[in-house]
C-alpha positions, 0 to 999 in steps of 0.5 A: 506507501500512501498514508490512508493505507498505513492508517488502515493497515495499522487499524487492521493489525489493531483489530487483529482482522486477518482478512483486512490485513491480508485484503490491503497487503495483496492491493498494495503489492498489486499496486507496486508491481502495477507502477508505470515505468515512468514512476519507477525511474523517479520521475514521480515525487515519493509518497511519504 
C-alpha cells in the first residue's frame, strides 16, 4: 500500500471520518483488482 495512502487512512480513523475511511477503503481495493498482469506476477518491485 503506498505510504500517502496509510497516512490518509490512519488521519481519517484519527478523525473518526466515516466517509473518508470508507472513500480510501473502496480506491484501494479498486486499485488492487485493477493491477496489471505484469504487476501481479512481481515483475514490479512492492510498495512499501
Amino acid at each position: 500500500m503506498p505510504q500517502w495512502l496509510c497516512n490518509q487512512l490512519m488521519r481519517a480513523f484519527q478523525n473518526k471520518n466515516p466517509r473518508q475511511i470508507r472513500l480510501l477503503n473502496d480506491s484501494w481495493f479498486f486499485y488492487r483488482t485493477r493491477r496489471s498482469p505484469a504487476e501481479l506476477s512481481g515483475s514490479f518491485e512492492k510498495s512499501r
